[in-house]
N, C-alpha and C positions, 0 to 999 in steps of 0.2 A: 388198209394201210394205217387208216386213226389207228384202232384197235393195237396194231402193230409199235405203235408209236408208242401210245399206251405203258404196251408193254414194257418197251426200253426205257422208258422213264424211271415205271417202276424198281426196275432190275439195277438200275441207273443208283435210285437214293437206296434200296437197298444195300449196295457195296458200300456208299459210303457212310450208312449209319453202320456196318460193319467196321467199318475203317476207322471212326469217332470210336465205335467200345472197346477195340482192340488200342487203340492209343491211351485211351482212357484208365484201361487195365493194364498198359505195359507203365504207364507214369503212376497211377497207384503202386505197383509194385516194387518201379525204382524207387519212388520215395521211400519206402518202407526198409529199405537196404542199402542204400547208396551211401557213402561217405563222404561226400559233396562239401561240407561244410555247411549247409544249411539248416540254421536253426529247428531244432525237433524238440529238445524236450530240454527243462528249465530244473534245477533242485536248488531249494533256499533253507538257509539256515533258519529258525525264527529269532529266540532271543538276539536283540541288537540287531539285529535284519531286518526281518518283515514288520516286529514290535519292539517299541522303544519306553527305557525308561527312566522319569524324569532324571534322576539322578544324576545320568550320563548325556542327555540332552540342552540339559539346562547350563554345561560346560561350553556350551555351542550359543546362548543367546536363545533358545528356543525353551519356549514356558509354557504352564499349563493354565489357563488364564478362566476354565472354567471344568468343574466336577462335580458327577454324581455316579457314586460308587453302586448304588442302591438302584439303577438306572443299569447304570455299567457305560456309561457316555462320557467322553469327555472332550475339551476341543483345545488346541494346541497353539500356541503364536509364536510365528518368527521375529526376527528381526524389525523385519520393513512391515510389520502388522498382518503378511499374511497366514489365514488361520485355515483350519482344516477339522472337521469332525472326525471323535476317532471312538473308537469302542474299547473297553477296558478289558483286557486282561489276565483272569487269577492265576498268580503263582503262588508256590507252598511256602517258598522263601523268601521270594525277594517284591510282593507286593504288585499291586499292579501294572500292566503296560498297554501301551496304546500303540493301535494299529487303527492308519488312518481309512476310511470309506472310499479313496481314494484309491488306497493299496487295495483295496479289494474288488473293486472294479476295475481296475489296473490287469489286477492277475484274470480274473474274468474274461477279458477283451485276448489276453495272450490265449488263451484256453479254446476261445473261438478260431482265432485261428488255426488251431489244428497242433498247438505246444501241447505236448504232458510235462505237467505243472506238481511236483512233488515238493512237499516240506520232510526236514533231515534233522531232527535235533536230538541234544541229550535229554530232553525231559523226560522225566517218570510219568509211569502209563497213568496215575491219575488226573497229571497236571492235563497230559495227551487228550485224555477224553472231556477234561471238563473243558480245556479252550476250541477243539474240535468244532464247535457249532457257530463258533465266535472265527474263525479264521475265514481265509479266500477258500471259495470250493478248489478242492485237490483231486489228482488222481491216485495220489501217492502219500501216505504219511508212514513216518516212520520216527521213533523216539530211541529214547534209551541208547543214545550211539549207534544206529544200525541195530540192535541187537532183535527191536520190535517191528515189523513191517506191517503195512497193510497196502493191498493192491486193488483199487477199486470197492475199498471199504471191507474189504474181507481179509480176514489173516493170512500172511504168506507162509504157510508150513516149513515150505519148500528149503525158504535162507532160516529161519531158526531151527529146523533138522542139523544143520553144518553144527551150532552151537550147545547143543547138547550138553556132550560130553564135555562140556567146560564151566558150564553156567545151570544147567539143567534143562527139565524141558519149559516150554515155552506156558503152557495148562497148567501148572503147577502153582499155587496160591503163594501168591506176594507177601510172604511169611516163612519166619521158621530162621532167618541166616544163621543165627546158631549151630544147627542141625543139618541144613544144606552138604553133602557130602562133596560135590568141583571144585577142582581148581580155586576155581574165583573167591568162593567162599571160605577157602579153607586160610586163603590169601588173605582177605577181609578177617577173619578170625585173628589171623598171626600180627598184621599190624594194631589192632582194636589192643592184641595183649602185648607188644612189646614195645609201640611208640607211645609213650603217655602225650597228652594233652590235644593230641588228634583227634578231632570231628568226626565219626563217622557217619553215611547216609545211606540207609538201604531198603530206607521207604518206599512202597509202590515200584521196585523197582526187581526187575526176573534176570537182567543181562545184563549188568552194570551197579557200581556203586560209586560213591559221591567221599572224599576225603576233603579235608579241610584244617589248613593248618594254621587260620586265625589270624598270620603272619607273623608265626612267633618262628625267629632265626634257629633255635634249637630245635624245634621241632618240625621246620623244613627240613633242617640236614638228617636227623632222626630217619624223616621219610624217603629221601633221597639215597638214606644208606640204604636202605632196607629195597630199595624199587633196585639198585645195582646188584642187590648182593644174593638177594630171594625172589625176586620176581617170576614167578612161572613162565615158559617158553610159549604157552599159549595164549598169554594175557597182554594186555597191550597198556598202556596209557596217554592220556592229553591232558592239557591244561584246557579249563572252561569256566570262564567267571571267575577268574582268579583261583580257583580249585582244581582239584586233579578227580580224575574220571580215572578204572577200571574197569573195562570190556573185554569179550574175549577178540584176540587177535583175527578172527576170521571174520568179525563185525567191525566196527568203526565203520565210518561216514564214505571214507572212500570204498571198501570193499564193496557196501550195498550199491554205493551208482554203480560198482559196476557188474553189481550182478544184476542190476535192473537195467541198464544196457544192455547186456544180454537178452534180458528175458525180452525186451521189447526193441532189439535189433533197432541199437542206435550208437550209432560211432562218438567217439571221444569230440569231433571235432563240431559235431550236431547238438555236443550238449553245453549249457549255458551254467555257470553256478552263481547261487547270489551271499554273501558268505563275510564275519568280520574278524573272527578269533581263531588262537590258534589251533582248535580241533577239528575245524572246518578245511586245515593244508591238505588232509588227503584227500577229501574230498574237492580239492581245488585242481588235484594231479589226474583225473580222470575227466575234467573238461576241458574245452576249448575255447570257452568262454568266461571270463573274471569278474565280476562288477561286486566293489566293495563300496558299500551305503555307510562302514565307517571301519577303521585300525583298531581295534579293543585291546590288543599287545604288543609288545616288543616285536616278537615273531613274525608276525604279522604285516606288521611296520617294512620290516626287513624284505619281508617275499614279497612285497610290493615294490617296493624301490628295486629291488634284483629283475623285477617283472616287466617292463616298460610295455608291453602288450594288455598288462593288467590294470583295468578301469577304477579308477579310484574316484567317487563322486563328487562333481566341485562343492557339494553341500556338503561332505565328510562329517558324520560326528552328531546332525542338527535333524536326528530322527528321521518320524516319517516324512520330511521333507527329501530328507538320503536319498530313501527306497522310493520312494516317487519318482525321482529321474533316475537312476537304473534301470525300475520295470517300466517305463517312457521310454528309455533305449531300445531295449529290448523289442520291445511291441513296435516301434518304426522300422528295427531289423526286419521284424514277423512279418510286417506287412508287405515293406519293401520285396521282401524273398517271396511273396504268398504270389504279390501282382506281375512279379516276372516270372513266375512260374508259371500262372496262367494265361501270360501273352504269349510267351514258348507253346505252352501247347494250343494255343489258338491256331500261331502261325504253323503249328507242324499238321492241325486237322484240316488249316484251310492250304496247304503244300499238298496233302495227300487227297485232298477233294478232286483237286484240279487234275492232276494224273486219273482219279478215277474218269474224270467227263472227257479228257483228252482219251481215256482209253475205251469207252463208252460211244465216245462222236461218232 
């Protein structure tokens, strides 16, 4: 009879460690597809996002009260004297920025809980590579407006296959736009020879190029004619930093979330953006989530105020102090979401125990 006893015990926790990995494996699954609205995965813009600079921060009360370029450290002061260590930096243009150790453990902590954590910017693939080691670890970067991906550190073939036939291939050396036969290039050629006193930028750069108009009023209208008149049908443009961007139309910031949506089977309302200028709007139409660390534009300004849903940070403007309470939000969402998830299925492992011994007795 022990023996027998034994047995049924046995046979007992078997079903219900049965029951725990079937539960286990049906709540892995849903998470992975569900449209629930629970937070899954984060994309940030970086300039004026995640890194701030002085320029634009020091309009807010917030200064840089200690530097060493040579280091790459530097540490920042509010208002009310509090400070924050930040790491610097390089851009090709516009000098160093600061992104504070706080943001980076900030994004760290989201990551732990189970976010995929992607950065989305216009930068050129040099600038990409040389801040890369200086940023929050990612799962995702992506430059050049969409046009460059990478997915766990490796190149996503896959979305610059789409861009080809507009910009070229992706392997092809950051040289040559004279010569360049796409679209894009041929586009980049016709303004460089018919609007004089226009900037062009096509440095380090394979899916995109950089115009700049100085803010000379002739020379905006110049380029403004010419974006109505001759613009390619597969060519897209944004303003960024006060500049206009050229990509091809099947890249920009929003297409990519949402081909990496896709690729990583997460719904609009799962995903979170962190974002301040206006070439970050389409990429703000494919989340469900807003949090603006500061306004960089008119545009901007405007989709916020239309937005009443959209989180605008009481730090607005005052850097990495901004993206500190955003990615703060964020991360109490995470957690929040993370410990009611795992009460839910506490109570549904320990619901279906009990049925098992009820049906076991």
């Amino acid at each position: 009879q022990s023996q027998k006893n034994s047995i049924k015990m046995m046979l007992s926790l078997s079903r219900t460690v049965v029951v725990f990995l079937c539960l286990a494996s049906s709540h892995a699954l849903s998470g992975s597809t569900s449209s629930t609205g629970q937070l899954r995965a984060v994309f940030s813009d970086i300039d004026g996002t995640l890194v701030h600079y002085a320029k634009d921060f020091e309009k807010y009360g917030v200064k840089i009260v200690e530097q060493n370029e040579q280091a790459g450290t530097a540490v920042v002061e509010d208002e009310n004297g509090e400070r924050r260590n930040c790491r610097l930096l390089p851009s090709l243009t516009m000098g160093p920025a600061c992104i504070s150790e706080r943001t980076i453990e900030l994004v760290s902590q989201l990551r732990q809980t189970g976010i995929l954590f992607g950065v989305v910017t216009a930068a050129r693939k040099s600038t990409m590579l040389t801040r890369w080691p200086l940023l929050p670890e990612c799962d995702i970067h992506v430059c050049e407006t969409g046009s460059r991906v990478w997915v766990g550190g490796k190149l996503d073939l896959e979305f610059s296959s789409r861009l080809t036939k507009t910009c070229g291939p992706i392997d092809r050396d950051i040289v040559g736009e004279d010569t360049r036969d796409e679209p894009l290039w041929q586009f980049y050629r016709q303004l460089r020879d018919e609007v004089p006193g226009l900037t062009l930028d096509s440095k380090s750069y394979y899916g995109m190029f950089r115009a700049s108009t100085r803010e000379d009023t002739a020379v905006e209208a110049a380029l403004q004619g010419r974006i109505e008149s001759t613009l390619p049908s597969d060519i897209a443009w944004a303003m960024n930093l006060g500049k206009y961007d050229f990509y091809p139309k099947a890249a920009g910031k929003g297409n990519v979330v949402s081909y990496l949506q896709d690729k990583f089977q997460i719904s609009k309302e799962e995903t979170a953006c962190l974002f301040d200028d206006d070439n970050d709007l389409c990429m703000a139409e494919q989340c469900g989530t807003h949090w603006l660390p500061g306004l960089t534009s008119r545009s901007v300004e405007f989709e916020a105020a239309s937005h009443p849903s959209w989180h605008v940070a009481t730090k607005a403007g005052q850097g990495v102090f901004a993206i500190e309470e955003c990615l703060e939000a964020l991360l109490y969402r995470a957690k929040l979401e993370h410990q009611q998830e795992e009460k839910q299925l506490q109570q549904e492992i320990m619901k279906n125990i009990k049925v098992v011994k009820e049906r076991t007795a």
